[in-house]
C-alpha positions in Angstrom: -16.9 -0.8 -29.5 -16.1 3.1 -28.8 -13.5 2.9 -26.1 -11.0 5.9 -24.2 -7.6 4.3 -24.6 -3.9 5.0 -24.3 -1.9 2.9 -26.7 1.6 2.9 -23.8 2.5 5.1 -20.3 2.1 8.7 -21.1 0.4 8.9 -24.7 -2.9 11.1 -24.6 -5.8 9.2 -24.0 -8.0 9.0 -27.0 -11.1 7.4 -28.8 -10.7 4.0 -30.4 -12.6 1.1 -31.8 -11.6 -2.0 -29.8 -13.4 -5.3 -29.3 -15.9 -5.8 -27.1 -14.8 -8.6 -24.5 -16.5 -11.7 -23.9 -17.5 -12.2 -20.4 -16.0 -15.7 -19.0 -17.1 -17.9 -16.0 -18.4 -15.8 -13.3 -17.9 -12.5 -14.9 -20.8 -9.9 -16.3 -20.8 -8.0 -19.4 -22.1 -4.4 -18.6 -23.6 -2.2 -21.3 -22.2 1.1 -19.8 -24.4 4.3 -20.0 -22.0 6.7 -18.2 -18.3 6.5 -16.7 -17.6 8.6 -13.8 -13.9 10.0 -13.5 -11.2 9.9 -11.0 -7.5 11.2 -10.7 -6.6 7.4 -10.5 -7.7 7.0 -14.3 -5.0 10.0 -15.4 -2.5 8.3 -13.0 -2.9 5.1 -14.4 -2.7 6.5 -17.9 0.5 8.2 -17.0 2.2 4.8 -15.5 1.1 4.4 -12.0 1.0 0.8 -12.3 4.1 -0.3 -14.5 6.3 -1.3 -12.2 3.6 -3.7 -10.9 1.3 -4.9 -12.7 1.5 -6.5 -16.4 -0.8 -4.2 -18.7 -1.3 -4.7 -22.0 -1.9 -1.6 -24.6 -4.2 -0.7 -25.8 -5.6 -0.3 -21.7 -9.1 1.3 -21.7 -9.1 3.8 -19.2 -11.8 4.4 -16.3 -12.6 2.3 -13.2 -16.4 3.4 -12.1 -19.8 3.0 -14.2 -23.0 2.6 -14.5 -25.2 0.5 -17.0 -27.2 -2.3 -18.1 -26.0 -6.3 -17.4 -25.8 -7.5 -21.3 -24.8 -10.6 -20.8 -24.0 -13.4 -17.5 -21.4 -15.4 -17.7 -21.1 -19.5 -16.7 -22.2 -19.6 -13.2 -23.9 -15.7 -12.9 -26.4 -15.8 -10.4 -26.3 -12.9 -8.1 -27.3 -10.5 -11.3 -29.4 -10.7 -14.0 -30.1 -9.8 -17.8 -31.5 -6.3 -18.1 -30.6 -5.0 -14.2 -28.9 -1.9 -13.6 -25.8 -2.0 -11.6 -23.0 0.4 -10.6 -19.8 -0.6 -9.4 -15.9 -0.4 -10.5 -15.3 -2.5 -13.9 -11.9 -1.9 -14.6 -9.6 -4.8 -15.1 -6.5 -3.6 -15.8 -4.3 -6.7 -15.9 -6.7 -7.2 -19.3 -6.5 -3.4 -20.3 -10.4 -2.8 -19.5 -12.1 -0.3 -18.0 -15.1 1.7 -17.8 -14.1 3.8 -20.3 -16.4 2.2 -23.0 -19.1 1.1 -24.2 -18.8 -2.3 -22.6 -16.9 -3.7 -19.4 -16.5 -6.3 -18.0 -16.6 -7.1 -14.0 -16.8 -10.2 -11.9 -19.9 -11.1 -10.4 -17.9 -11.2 -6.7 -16.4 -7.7 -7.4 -17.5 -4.6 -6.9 -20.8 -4.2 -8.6 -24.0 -3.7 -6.9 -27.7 -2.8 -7.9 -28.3 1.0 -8.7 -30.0 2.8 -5.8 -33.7 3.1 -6.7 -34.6 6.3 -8.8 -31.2 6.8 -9.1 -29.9 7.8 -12.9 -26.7 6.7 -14.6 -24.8 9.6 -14.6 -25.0 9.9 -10.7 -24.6 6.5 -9.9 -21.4 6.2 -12.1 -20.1 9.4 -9.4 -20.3 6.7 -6.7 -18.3 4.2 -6.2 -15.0 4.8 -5.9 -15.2 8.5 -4.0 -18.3 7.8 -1.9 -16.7 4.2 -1.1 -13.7 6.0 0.2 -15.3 8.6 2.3 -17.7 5.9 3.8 -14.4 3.4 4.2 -12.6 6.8 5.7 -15.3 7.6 8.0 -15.4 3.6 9.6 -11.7 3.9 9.9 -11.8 7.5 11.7 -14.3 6.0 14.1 -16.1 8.8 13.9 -18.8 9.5 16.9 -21.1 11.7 18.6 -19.7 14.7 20.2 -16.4 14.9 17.7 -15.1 17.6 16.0 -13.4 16.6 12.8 -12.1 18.3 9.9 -12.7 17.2 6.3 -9.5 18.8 4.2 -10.4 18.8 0.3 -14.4 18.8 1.3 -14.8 20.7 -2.2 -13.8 17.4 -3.8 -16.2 13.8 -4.6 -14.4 12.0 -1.7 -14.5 15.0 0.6 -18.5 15.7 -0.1 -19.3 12.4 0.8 -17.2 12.3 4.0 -19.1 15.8 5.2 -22.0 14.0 5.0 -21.2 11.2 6.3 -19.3 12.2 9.5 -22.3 14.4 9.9 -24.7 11.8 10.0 -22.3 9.6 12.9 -22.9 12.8 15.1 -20.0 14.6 14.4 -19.7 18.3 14.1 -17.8 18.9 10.8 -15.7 21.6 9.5 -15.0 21.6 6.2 -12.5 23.5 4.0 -14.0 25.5 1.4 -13.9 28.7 -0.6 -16.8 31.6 0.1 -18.8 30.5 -2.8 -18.9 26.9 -1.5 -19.7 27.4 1.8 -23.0 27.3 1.6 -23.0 24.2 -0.9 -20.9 22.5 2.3 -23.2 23.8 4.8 -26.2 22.4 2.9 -24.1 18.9 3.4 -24.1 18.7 7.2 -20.7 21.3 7.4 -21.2 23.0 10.8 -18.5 25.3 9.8 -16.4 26.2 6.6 -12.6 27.5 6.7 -10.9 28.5 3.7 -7.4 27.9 3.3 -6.9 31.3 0.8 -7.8 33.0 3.6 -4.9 32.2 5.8 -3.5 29.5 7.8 -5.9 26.8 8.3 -4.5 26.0 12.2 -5.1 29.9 13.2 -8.5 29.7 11.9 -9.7 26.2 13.1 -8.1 26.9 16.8 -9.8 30.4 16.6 -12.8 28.3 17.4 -11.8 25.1 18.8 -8.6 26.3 21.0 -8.8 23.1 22.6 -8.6 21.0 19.3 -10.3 18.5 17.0 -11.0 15.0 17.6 -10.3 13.9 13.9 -8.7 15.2 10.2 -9.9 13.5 7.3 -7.3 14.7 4.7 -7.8 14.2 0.7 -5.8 16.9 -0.5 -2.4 17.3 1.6 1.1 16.4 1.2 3.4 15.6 3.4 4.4 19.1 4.4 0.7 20.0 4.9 -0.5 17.1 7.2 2.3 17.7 9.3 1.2 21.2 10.5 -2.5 20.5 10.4 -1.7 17.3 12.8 -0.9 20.0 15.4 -4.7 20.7 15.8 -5.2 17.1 17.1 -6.1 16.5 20.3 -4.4 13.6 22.5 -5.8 10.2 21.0 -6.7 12.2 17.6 -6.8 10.6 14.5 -5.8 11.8 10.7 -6.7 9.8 7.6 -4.9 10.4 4.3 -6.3 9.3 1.2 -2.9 10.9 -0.2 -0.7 8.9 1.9 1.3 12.3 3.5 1.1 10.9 7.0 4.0 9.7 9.2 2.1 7.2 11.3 5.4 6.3 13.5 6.1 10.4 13.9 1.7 10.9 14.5 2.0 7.3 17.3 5.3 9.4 19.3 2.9 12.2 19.6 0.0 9.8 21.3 -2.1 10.5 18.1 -3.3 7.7 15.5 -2.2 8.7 11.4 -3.7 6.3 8.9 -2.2 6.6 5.2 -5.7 4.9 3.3 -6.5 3.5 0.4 -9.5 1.5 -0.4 -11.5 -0.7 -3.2 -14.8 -0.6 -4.1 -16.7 -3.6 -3.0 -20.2 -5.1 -3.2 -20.9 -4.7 0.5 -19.5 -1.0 0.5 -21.6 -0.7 -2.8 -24.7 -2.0 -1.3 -24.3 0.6 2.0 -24.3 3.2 0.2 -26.9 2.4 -2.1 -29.2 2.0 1.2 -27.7 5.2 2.2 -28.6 6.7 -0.7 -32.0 5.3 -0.7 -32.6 6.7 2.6 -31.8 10.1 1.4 -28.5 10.3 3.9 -26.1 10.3 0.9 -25.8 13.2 -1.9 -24.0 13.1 -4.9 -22.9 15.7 -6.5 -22.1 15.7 -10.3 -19.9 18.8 -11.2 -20.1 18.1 -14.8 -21.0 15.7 -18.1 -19.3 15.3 -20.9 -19.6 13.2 -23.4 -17.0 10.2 -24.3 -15.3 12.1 -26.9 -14.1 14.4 -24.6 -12.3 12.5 -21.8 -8.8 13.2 -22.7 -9.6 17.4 -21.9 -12.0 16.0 -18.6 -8.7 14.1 -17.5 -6.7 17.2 -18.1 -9.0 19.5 -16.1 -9.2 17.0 -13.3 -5.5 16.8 -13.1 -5.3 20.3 -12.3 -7.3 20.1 -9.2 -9.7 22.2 -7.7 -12.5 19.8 -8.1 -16.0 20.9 -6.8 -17.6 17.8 -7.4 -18.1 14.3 -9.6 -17.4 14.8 -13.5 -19.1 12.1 -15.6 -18.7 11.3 -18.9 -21.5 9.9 -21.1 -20.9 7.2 -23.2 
């Protein structure tokens, strides 16, 4: 099968012919139609796990897709020959991932039904971004009558938490250029601040001078978070999906400071799908390219500025 590999730590990813694996007990072999990309996939490929997990080489890059279920495994009930699913199939410990034509996932992991009328190459966006920002939102606590900020809004994790922080009552400002403000707006964004424009805190507090409720932070470093933590309120909270929080430092200031990281999962899969259904969840897909050209996708990604989900078509 066609496959996106790196052969050890640090080589560039590129196309190979690999075998197709076998799905054993309990596992499910997905046909998959499109891949979506994430900044895990070019830290992975640039060593992120050596010192912790055992991976052989070739390892197929990718974690999220979308396809057909080719073939059940001993045991397989919960899905079926010939149903679409969406989920994260990478098993690095086996150098798989969604990077492929095939992948394999277990049928306890993190692989749902597609939402209905949903294609490929949005559903393969999903799961790992909108998982976070849903995950990121519950761990916020996010409620009527809040004001939170969403730093990196621009991004796949930061779209979905606009919307979703939105929809729990809360009035969102998000950070964005001038020529994505409206594209944030049209998410739920009650207000847009862009940080080329000046210092985020003077701007925010030009509006809210008694604070914000809540920061949900998928850009920062360290360096950042610590200055925008200023615009918390008593009891605030500030969620990093980049781990730059000091949660002991955020706790001395009567504030909460979560460092977050979270997995796909079948029930987070299934809430958003019925999110999604419902027309309460937007994805938005930035870009397609084909298979061929991951190794440039992963490039581009790694320099940042993300506006969105890019998806690559196998």
């Amino acid at each position: 099968m066609r496959a996106i590999a790196v052969s050890e730590y640090g080589a560039t990813p590129a196309l190979m012919d690999l075998p197709r694996p076998e799905p054993g007990p309990g596992e499910i072999l997905v046909r998959v139609i499109a891949a979506g990309l994430n900044p895990l996939d070019w830290k992975i490929a640039e060593g992120m796990l050596k010192d912790s997990v055992d991976v052989p080489f070739p390892l197929i890059l990718g974690r999220d897709g979308a396809g057909v279920v080719e073939e059940a495994g001993e045991g397989v009930t919960r899905l079926r020959h010939g149903e679409q699913v969406y989920g994260a199939f990478a098993m690095v410990e086996r150098g798989l991932g969604s990077y492929a034509e095939y992948a394999l996932v277990r049928e306890d992991g993190p692989v749902a039904r597609m939402p209905q009328g949903m294609i490929y190459t949005q559903a393969a966006a999903v799961p790992t971004a909108s998982a976070t920002a849903l995950a990121m939102v519950d761990q916020a606590r996010i409620d009527t009558g809040q004001t939170v900020l969403v730093v990196g809004a621009t991004g796949g994790v930061g779209q979905g938490a606009v919307q979703l922080a939105s929809r729990a009552g809360a009035k969102v400002i998000a950070t964005a250029r001038d020529d994505m403000a409206g594209t944030m707006r049209r998410l739920g964004a009650d207000e847009t601040v862009d940080h080329s424009a000046g210092d985020l805190n003077r701007q925010v507090l030009a509006v809210h001078t008694g604070g914000i409720d809540a920061i949900l932070d998928t850009a920062g470093d360290t360096r950042s978070a610590e200055h925008l933590a200023q615009l918390l309120r008593p009891g605030g909270t500030y969620i990093s999906t980049t781990w730059s929080v000091n949660p002991d430092s955020l706790e001395a200031k009567g504030l909460r400071g979560v460092n977050f990281q979270t997995q796909p999962s079948a029930e987070l899969l299934d809430r958003l799908s019925d999110l999604i259904d419902a027309g309460a969840l937007r994805v938005r897909v930035e870009r397609e390219v084909p298979l061929e050209r991951a190794a440039d996708a992963l490039a581009d990604n790694r320099l940042g500025g993300a506006r969105g989900k890019t998806v690559l078509r196998i």
